[in-house]
N, C-alpha and C positions, 0 to 999 in steps of 0.2 A: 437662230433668230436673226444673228445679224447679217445672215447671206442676204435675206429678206428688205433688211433697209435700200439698198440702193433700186432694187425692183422698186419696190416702193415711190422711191423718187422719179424714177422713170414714168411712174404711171399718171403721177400728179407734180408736174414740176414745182419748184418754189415760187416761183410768178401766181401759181394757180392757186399756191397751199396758202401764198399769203393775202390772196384777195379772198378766197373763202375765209380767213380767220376776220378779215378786216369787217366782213358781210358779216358773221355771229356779232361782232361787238360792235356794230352800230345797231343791231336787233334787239341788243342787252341794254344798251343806252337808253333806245328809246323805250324798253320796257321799262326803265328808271322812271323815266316822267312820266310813265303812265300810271306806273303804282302811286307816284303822287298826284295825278290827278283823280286820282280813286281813294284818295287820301282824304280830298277835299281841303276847306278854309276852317275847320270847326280846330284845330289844334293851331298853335299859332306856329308861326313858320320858323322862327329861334328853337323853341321844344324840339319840331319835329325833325330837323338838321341835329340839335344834338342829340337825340334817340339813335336817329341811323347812324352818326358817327361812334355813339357808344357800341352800338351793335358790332361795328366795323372793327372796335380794337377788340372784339375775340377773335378774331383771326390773326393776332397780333401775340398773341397768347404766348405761342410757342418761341418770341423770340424778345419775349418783356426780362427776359433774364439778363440775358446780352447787354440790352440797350443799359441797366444798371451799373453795368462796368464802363461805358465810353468814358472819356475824357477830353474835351474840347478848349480853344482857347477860346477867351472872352467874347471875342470876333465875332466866333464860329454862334457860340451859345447867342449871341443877339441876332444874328442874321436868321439862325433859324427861330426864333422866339416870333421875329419881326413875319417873316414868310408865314407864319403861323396865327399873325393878328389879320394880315389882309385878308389869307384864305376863311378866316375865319366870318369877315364879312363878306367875302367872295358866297359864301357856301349860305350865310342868311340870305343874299338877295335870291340866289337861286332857286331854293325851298319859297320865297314866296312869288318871285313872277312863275313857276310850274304849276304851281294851284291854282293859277288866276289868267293865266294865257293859253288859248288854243295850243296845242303840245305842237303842230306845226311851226306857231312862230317862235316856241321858246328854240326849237331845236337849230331853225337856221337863223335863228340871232345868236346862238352860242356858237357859229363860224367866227365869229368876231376874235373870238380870245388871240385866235394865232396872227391875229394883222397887228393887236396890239402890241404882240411881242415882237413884232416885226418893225414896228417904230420903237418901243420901249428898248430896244434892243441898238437902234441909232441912236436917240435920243444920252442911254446915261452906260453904255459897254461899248460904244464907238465904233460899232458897225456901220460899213459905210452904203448907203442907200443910193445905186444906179438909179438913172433915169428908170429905167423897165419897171422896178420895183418899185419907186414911186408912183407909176401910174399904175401896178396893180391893186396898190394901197388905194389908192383914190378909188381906183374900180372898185374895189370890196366896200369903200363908204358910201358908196350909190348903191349899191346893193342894200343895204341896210335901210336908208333913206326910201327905196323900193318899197323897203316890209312896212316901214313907218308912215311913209305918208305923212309926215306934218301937213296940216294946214284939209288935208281932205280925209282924215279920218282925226278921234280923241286919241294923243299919247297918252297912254295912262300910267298910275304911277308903277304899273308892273314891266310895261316897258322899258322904261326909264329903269328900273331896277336889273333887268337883264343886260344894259349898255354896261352900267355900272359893276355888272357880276363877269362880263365880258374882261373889261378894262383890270379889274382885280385879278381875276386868273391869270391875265396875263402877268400881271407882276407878281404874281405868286410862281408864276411858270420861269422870271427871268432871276429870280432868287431860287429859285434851284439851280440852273443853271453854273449861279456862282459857286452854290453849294457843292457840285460834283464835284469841284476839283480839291474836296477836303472831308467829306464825306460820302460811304458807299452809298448804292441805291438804295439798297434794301433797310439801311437805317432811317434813309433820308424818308420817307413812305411812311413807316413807324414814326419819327419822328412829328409830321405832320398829322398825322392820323388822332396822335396824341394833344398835340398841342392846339387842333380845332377840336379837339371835344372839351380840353379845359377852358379855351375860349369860350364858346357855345354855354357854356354850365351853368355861369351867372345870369348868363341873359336869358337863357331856357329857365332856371328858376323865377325869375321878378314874371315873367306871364303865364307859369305855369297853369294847367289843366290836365286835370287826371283821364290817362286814357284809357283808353278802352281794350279790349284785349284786341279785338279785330285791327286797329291802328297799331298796336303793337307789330302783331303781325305781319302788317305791311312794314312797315318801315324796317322788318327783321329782312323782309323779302329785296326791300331795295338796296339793304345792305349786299347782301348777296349778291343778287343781279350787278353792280356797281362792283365788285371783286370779280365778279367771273369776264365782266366787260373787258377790265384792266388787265387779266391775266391773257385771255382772245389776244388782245390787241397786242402784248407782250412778245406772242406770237407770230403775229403779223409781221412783227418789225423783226423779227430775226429770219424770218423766211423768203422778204420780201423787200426791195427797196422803197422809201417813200413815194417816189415817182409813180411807182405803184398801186400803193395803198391809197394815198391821198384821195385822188378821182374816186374812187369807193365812196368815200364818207357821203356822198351825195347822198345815199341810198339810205340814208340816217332821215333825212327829211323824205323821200321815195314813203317808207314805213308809216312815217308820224303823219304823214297825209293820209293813209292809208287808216290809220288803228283813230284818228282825230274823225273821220267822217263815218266809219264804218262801226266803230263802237262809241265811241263821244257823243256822237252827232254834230257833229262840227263840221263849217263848211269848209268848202275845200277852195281858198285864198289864191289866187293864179300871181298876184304881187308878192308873195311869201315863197312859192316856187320861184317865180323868177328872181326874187331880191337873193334867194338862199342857190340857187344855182349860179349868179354872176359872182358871188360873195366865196363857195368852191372854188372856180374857176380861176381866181383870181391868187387864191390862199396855192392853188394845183400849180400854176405859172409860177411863180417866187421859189417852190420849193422843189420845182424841177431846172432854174435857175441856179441852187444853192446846190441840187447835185452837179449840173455841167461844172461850178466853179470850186467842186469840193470843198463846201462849207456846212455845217448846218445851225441853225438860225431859228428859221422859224418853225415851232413843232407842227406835227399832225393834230388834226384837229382833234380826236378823240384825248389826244395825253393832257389836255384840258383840263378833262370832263370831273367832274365832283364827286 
């Protein structure tokens, strides 16, 4: 079997193997918001975030033993407690701008996260911001401005909540960050996983509403779909460099145009194309900048994702 691998690799290079992983897990992605928008607004959006995340720690299962024996200093146990309070509101607003936004504009307003970590990441870790990068920053907040339209369309408050789920991820993204260098990955994931569902659990109780099995169900499904996304994209990045993968993610919003008009009935926004393709373009520039200068900084868009 293993004369087999490098044929293998001959037939599909890594370039190739990792832009097809990156194409499943924006397919998986988008099939997340669509399970919640088939969710609907009848479960409140605290519940329904902490449901999927309970869901999510059985697959946690097989490494909840482990995680009993860690030992961390003070530091470590607040830093991650803290990563675990923002993602925690990170992951409410998300659950409710998805039920309430064309699945087109949730998807290319969650390009956002990786710009914030790309200031967030000047701002308080002392990264220094070239000219180029600032003006691809700027470009990506036009792009946004693009989706939103103040002034010729209503912000509504689920907008506003997706700025705000954006802005959150990313400092949920730049506390991990500091996290890597004191904790493994695979703790770091469990850990989090853990500590927004204990977050989520009070808030999910004060509006509780008894669901139904069918909502169960989904929210079992977007569990899933949301693990097989992370696992794809896992993928991708070992097979493929960012440079490559990046320009991908486009096809995230490509789909959610597609699944928004074709089974939604949702129309199809040519200011949300364009605010979500200038808003890639700009996240695509930076991060093929921080390869020329062998750094990395600002994630891919998917390492996001909720």
């Amino acid at each position: 079997m293993r004369a087999n691998r490098p044929l293998a690799n001959e037939i599909m290079p890594s370039p190739v193997r990792g832009v097809l992983w990156m194409v499943a897990t924006g397919m998986l992605f988008v099939g997340v918001t669509a399970m919640i928008k088939v969710l609907g607004t009848r479960m409140p959006a605290t519940q329904a975030a902490f449901l999927r995340y309970l869901f999510g720690v059985v697959f946690l299962l097989p490494v909840l033993g482990t995680l009993r024996t860690l030992r961390f200093d003070l530091g470590t146990w607040c830093l991650i407690c803290a990563r675990g309070a923002v993602h925690t509101v990170s992951v409410a607003f998300w659950f409710y701008a998805m039920a309430r936004l064309p699945i087109a504009d949730v998807t290319a307003m969650n390009y956002l996260a990786p710009i914030f970590v790309t200031i967030g990441a000047a701002l308080f870790l002392g990264e220094r911001l070239a000219a180029r990068r600032v003006i691809a920053i700027v470009a990506a907040l036009c792009g946004a401005l693009i989706i939103l339209r103040p002034g010729l369309r209503e912000v509504g408050a689920a907008h506003l909540a997706m700025l705000f789920m954006a802005a959150a991820s990313g400092t949920s993204y730049l506390m991990a960050k500091v996290l890597t260098g004191r904790v493994s990955a695979g703790v770091l994931v469990a850990m989090l996983s853990l500590t927004v569902t204990i977050g989520l659990a009070p808030m999910a109780i004060a509006v509780w509403v008894p669901p139904t099995p069918w909502e169960l169900a989904i929210l079992f499904a977007v569990a899933c779909l949301a693990t097989a996304g992370h696992y794809t994209m896992m993928l991708a990045f070992r097979a493929a460099p960012l440079t490559v993968t990046q320009p991908v993610t486009f096809l995230q919003l490509v789909w959610a145009v597609l699944l928004g008009a074709l089974v939604f009935g949702e129309g199809v926004d040519i200011f949300v194309i364009l605010g979500g393709m200038v808003i890639v373009a700009a996240i695509s520039f930076i991060s093929w900048r921080e390869a020329v200068l062998k750094r990395r900084v600002t994630p891919p868009v998917s390492a996001t994702k909720l």
